[in-house]
KOLGU-4560 file (N, C-alpha, C; in nm, 3 decimals, padded with zeros to 5 digits):
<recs>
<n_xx: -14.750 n_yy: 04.279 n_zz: -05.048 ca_xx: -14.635 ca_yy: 04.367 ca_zz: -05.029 c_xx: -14.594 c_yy: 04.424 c_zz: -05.165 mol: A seq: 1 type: UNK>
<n_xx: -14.519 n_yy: 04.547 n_zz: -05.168 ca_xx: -14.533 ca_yy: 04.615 ca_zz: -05.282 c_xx: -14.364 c_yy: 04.626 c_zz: -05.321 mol: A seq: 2 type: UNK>
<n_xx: -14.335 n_yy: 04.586 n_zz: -05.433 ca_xx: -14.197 ca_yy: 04.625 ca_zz: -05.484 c_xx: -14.148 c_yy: 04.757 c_zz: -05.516 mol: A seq: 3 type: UNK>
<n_xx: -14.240 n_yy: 04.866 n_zz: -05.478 ca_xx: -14.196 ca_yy: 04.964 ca_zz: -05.514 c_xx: -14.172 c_yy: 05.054 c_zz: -05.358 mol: A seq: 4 type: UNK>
<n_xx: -14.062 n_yy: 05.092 n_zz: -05.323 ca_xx: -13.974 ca_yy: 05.218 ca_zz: -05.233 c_xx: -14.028 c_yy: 05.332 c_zz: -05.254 mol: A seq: 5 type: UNK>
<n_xx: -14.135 n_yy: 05.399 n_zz: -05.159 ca_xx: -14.161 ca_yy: 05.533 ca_zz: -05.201 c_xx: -14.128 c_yy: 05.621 c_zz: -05.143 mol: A seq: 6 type: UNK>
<n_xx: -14.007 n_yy: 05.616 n_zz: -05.059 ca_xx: -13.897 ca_yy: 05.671 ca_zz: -05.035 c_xx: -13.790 c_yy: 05.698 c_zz: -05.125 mol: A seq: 7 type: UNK>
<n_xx: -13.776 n_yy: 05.627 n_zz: -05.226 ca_xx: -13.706 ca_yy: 05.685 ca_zz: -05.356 c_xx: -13.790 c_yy: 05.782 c_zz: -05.464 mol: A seq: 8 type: UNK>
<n_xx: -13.883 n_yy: 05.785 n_zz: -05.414 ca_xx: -13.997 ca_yy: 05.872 ca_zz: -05.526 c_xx: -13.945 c_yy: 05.971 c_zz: -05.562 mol: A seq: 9 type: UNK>
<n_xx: -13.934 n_yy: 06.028 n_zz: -05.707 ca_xx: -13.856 ca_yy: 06.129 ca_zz: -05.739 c_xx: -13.967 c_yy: 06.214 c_zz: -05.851 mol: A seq: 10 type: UNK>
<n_xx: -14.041 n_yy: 06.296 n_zz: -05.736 ca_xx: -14.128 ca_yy: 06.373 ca_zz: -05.864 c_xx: -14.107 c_yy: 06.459 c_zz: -05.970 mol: A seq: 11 type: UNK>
<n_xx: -14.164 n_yy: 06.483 n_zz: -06.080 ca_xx: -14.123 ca_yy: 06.614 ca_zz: -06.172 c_xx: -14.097 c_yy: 06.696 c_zz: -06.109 mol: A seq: 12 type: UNK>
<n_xx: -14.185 n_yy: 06.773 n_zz: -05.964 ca_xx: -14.150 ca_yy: 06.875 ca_zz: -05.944 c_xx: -14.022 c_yy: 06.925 c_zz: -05.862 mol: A seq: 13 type: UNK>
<n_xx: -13.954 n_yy: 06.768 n_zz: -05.814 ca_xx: -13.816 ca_yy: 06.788 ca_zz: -05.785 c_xx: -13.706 c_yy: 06.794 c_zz: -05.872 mol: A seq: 14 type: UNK>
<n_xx: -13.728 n_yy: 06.729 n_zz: -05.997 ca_xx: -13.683 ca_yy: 06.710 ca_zz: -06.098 c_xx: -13.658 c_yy: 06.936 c_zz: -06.152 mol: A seq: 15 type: UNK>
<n_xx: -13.776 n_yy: 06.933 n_zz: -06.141 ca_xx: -13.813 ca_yy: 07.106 ca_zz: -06.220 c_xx: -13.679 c_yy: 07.169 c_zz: -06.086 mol: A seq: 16 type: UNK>
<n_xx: -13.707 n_yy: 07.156 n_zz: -05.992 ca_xx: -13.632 ca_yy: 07.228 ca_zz: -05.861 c_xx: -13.484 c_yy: 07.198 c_zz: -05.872 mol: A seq: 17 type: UNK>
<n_xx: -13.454 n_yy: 07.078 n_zz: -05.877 ca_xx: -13.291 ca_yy: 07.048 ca_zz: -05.929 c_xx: -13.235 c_yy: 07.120 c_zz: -06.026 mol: A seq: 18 type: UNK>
<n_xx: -13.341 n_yy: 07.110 n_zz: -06.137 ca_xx: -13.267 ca_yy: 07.150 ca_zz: -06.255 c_xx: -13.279 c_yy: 07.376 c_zz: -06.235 mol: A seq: 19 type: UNK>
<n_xx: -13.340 n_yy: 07.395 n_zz: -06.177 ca_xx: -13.368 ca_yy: 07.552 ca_zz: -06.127 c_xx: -13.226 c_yy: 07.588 c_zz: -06.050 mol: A seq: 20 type: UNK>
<n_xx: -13.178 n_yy: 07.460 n_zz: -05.961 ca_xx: -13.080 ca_yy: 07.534 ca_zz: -05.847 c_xx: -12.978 c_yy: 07.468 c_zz: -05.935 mol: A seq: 21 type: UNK>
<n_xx: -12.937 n_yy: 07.413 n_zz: -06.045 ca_xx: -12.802 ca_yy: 07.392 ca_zz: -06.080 c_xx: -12.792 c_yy: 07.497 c_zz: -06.168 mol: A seq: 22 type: UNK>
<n_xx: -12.941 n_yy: 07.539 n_zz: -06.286 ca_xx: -12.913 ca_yy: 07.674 ca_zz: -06.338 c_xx: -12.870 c_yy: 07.803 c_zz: -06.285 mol: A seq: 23 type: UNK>
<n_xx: -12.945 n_yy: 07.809 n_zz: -06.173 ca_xx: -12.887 ca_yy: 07.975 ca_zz: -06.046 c_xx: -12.729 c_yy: 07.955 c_zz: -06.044 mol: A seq: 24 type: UNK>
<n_xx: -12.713 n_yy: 07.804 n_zz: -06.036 ca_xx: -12.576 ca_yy: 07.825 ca_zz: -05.960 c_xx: -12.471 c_yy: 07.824 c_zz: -06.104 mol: A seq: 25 type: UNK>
<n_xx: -12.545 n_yy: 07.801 n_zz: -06.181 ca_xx: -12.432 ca_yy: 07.824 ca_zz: -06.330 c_xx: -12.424 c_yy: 07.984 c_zz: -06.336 mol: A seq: 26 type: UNK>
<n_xx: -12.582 n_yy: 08.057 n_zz: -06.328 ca_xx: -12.559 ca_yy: 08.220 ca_zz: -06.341 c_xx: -12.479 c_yy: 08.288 c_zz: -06.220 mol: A seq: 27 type: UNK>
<n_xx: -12.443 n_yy: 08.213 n_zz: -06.135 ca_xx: -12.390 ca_yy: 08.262 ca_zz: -06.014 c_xx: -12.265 c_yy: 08.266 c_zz: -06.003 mol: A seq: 28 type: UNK>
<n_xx: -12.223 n_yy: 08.160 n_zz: -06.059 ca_xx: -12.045 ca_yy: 08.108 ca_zz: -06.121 c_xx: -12.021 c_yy: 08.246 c_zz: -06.175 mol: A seq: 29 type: UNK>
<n_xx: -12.124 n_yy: 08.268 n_zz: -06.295 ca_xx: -12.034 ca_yy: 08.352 ca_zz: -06.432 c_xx: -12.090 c_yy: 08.476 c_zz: -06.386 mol: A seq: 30 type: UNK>
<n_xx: -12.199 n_yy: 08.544 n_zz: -06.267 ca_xx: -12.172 ca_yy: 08.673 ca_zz: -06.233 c_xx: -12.090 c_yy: 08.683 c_zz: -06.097 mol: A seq: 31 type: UNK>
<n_xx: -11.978 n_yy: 08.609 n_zz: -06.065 ca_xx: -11.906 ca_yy: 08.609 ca_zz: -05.926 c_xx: -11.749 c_yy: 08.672 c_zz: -06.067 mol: A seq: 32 type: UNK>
<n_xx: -11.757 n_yy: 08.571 n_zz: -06.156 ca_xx: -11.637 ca_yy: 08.596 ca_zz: -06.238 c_xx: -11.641 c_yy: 08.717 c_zz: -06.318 mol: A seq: 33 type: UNK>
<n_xx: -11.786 n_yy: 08.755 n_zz: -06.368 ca_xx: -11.759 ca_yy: 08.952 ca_zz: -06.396 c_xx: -11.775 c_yy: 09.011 c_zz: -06.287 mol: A seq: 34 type: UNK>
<n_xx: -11.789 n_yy: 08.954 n_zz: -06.169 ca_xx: -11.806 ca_yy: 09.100 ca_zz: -06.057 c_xx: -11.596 c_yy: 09.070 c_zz: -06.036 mol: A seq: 35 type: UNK>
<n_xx: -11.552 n_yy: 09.032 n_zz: -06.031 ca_xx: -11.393 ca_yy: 09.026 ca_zz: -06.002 c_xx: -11.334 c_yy: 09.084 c_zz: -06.130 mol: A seq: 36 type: UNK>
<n_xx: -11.364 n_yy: 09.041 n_zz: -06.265 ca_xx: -11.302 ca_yy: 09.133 ca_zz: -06.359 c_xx: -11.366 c_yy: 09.300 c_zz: -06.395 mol: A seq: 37 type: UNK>
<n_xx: -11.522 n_yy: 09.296 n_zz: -06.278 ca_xx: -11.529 ca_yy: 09.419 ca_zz: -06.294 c_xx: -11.505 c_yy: 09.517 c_zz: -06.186 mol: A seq: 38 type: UNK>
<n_xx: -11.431 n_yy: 09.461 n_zz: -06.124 ca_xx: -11.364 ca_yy: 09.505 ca_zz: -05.973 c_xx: -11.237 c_yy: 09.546 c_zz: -06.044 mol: A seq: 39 type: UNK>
<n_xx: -11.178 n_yy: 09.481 n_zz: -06.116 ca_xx: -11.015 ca_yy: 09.549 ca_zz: -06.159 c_xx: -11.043 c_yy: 09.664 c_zz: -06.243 mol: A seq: 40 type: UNK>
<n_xx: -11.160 n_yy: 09.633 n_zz: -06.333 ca_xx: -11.161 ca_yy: 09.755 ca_zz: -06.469 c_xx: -11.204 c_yy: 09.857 c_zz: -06.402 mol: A seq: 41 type: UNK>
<n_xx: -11.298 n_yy: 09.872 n_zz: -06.239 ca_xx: -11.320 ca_yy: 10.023 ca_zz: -06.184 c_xx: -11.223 c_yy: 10.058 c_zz: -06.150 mol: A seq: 42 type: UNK>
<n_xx: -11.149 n_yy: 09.922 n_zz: -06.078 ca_xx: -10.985 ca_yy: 09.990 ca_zz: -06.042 c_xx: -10.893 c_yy: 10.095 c_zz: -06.115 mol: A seq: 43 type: UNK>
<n_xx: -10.875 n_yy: 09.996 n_zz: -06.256 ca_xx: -10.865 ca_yy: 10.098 ca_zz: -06.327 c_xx: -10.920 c_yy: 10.249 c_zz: -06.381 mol: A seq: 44 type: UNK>
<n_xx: -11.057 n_yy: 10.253 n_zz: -06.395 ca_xx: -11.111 ca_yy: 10.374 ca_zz: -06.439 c_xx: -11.029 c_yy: 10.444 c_zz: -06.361 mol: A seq: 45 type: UNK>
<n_xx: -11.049 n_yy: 10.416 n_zz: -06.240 ca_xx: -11.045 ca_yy: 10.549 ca_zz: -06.073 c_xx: -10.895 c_yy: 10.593 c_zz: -06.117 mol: A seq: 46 type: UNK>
<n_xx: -10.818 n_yy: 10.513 n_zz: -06.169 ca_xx: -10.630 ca_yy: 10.558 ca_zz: -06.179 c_xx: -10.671 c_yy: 10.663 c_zz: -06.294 mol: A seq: 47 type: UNK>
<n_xx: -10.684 n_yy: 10.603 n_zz: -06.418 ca_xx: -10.738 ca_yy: 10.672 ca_zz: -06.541 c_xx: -10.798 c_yy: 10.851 c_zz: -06.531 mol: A seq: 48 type: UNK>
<n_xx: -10.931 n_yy: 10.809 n_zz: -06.450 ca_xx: -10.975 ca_yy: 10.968 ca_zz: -06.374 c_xx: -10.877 c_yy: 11.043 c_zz: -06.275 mol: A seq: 49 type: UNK>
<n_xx: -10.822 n_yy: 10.969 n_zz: -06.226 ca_xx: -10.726 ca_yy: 11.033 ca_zz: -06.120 c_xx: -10.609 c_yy: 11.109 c_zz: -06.206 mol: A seq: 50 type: UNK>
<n_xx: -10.563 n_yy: 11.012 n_zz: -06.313 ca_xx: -10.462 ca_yy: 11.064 ca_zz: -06.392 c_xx: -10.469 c_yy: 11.124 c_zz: -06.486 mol: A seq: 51 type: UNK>
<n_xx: -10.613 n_yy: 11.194 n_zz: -06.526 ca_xx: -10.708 ca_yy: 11.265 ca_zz: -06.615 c_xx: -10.677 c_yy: 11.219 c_zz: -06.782 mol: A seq: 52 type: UNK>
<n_xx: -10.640 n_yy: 11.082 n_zz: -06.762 ca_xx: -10.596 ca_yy: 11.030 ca_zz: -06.925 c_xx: -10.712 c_yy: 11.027 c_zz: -06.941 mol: A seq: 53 type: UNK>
<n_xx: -10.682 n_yy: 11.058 n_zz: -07.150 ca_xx: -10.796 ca_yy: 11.104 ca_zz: -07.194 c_xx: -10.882 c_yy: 11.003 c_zz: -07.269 mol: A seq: 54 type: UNK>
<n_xx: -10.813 n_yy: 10.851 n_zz: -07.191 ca_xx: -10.867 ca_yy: 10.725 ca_zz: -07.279 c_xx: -11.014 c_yy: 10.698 c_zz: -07.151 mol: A seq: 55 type: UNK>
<n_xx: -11.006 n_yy: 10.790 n_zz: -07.079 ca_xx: -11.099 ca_yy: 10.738 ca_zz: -06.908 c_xx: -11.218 c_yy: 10.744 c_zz: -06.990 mol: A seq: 56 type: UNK>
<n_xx: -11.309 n_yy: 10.652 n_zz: -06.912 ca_xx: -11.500 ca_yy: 10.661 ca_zz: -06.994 c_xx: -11.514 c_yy: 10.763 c_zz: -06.929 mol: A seq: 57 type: UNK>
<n_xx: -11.686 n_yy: 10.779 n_zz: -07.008 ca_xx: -11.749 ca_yy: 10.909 ca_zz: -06.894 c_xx: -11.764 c_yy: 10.858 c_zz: -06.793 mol: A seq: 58 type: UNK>
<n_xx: -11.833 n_yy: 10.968 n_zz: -06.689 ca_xx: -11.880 ca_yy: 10.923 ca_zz: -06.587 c_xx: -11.763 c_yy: 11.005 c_zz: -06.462 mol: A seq: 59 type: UNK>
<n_xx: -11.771 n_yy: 11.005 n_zz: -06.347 ca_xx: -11.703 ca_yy: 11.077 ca_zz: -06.235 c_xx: -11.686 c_yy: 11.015 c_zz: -06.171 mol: A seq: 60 type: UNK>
<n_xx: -11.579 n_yy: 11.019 n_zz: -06.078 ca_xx: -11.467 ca_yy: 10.974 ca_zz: -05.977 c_xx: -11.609 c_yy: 10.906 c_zz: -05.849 mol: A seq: 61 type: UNK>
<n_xx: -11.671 n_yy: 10.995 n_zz: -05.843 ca_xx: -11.757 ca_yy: 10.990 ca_zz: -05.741 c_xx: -11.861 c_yy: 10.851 c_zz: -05.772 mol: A seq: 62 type: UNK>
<n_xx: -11.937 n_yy: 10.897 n_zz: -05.936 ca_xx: -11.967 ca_yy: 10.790 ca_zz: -06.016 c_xx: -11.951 c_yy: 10.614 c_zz: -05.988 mol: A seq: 63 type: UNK>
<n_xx: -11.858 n_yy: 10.628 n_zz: -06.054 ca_xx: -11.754 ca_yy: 10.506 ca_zz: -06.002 c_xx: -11.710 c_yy: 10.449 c_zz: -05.910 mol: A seq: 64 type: UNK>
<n_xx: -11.693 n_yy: 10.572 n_zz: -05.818 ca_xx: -11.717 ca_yy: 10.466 ca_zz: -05.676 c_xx: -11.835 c_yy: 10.408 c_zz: -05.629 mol: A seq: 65 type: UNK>
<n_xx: -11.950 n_yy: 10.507 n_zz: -05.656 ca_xx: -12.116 ca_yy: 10.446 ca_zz: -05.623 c_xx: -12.115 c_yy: 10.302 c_zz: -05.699 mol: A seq: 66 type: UNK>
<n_xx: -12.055 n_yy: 10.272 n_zz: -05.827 ca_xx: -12.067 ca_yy: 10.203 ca_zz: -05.908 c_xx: -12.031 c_yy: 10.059 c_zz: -05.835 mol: A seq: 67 type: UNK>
<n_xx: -11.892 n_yy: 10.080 n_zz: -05.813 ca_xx: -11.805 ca_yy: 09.985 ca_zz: -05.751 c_xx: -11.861 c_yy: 09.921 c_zz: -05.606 mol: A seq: 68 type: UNK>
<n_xx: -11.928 n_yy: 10.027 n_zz: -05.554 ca_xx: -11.996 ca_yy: 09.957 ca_zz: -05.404 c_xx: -12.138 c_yy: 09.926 c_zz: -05.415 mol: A seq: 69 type: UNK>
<n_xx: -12.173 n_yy: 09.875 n_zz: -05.586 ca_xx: -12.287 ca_yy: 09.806 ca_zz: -05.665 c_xx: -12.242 c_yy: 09.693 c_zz: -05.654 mol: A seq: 70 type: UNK>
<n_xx: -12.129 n_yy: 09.722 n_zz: -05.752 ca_xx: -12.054 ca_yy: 09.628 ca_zz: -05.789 c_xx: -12.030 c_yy: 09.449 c_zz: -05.666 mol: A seq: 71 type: UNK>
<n_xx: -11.962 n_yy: 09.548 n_zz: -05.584 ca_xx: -11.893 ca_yy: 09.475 ca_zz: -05.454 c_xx: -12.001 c_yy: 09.428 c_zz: -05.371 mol: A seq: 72 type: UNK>
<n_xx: -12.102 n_yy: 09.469 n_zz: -05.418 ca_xx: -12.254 ca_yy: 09.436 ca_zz: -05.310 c_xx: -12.325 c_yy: 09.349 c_zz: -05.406 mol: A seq: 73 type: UNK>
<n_xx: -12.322 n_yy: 09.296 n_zz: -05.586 ca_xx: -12.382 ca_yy: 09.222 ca_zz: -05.628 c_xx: -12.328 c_yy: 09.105 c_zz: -05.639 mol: A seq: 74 type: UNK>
<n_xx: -12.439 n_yy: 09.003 n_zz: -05.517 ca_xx: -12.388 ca_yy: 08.886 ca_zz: -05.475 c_xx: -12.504 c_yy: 08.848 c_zz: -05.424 mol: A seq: 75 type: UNK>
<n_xx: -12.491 n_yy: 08.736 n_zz: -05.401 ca_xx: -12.579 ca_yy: 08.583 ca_zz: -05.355 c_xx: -12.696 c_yy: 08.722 c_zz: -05.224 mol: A seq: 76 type: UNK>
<n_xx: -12.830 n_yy: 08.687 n_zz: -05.219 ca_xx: -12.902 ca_yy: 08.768 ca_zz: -05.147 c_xx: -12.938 c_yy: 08.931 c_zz: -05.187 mol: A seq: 77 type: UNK>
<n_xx: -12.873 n_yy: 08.958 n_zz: -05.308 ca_xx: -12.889 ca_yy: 09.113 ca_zz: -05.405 c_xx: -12.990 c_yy: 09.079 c_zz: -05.420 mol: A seq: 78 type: UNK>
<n_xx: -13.103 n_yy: 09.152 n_zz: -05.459 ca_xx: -13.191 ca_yy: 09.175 ca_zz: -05.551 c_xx: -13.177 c_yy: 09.141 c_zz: -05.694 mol: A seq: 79 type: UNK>
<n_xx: -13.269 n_yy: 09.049 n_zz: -05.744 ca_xx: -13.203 ca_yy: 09.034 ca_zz: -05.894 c_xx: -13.118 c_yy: 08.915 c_zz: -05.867 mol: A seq: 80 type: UNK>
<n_xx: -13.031 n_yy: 08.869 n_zz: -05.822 ca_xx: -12.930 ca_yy: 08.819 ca_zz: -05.827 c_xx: -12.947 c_yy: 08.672 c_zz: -05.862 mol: A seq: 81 type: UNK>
<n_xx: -12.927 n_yy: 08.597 n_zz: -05.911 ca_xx: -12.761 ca_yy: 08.609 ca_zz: -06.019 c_xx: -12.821 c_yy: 08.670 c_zz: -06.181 mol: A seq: 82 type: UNK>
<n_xx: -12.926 n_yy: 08.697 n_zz: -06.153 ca_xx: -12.952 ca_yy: 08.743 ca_zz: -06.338 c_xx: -12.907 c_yy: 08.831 c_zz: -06.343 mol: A seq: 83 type: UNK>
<n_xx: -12.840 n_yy: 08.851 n_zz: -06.507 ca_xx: -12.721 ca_yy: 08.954 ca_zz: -06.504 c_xx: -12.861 c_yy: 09.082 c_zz: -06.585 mol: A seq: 84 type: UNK>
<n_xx: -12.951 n_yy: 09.109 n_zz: -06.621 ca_xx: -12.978 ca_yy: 09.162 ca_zz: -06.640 c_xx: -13.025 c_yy: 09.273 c_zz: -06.548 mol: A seq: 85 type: UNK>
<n_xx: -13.014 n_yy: 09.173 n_zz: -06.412 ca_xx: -13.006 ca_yy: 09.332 ca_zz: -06.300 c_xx: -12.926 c_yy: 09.365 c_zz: -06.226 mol: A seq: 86 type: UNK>
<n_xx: -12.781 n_yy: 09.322 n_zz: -06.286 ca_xx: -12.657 ca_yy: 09.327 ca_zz: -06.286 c_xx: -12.684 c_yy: 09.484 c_zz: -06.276 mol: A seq: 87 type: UNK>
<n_xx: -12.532 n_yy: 09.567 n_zz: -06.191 ca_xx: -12.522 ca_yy: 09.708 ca_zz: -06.189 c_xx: -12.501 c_yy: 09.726 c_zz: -06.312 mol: A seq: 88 type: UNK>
<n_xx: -12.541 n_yy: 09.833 n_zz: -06.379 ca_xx: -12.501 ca_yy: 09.955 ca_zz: -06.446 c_xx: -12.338 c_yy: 10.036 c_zz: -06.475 mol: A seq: 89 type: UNK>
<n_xx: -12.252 n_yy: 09.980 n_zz: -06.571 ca_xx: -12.123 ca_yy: 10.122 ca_zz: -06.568 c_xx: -12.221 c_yy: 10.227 c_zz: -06.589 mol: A seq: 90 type: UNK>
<n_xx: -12.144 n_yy: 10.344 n_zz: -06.545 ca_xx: -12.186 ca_yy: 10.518 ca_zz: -06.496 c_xx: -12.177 c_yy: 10.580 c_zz: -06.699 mol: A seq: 91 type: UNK>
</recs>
């Protein structure tokens, strides 16, 4: 009879897989928290363009909204997602 449980077997390659889904879910944390602070700053642009102050970035009303329904759509099942490098684009 054998002292060893190989029902506790814990291979590298679960080891590699754990450590993969706690990293996603660290990049997933910190692009959920710029998609909400970048939900207020389009907010803002759109007032900015609306109110033709002359501090507004480039880019158009229209722009910015395409932007924002990037924005509001980059989440868990996006393309890319959570790497911020295929994070949307400002206009």
């Amino acid at each position: 009879m054998s002292n060893i449980n190989w029902d506790m077997l814990i291979t590298k390659a679960m080891k590699d897989e754990a450590a993969a889904k706690t990293l996603e879910a660290s990049y997933a944390a910190r692009q959920e928290a710029w998609r909400a602070t970048e939900m207020t700053f389009i907010a803002e642009q759109l007032i900015a363009l609306e109110d033709g102050a002359e501090d507004a970035l480039p880019g158009s009303e229209a722009e910015w909204r395409a932007y924002r329904t990037k924005v509001r759509n980059w989440r868990e099942g996006a393309d890319g997602y959570p790497f911020e490098e295929n994070a949307p684009q400002r206009p």
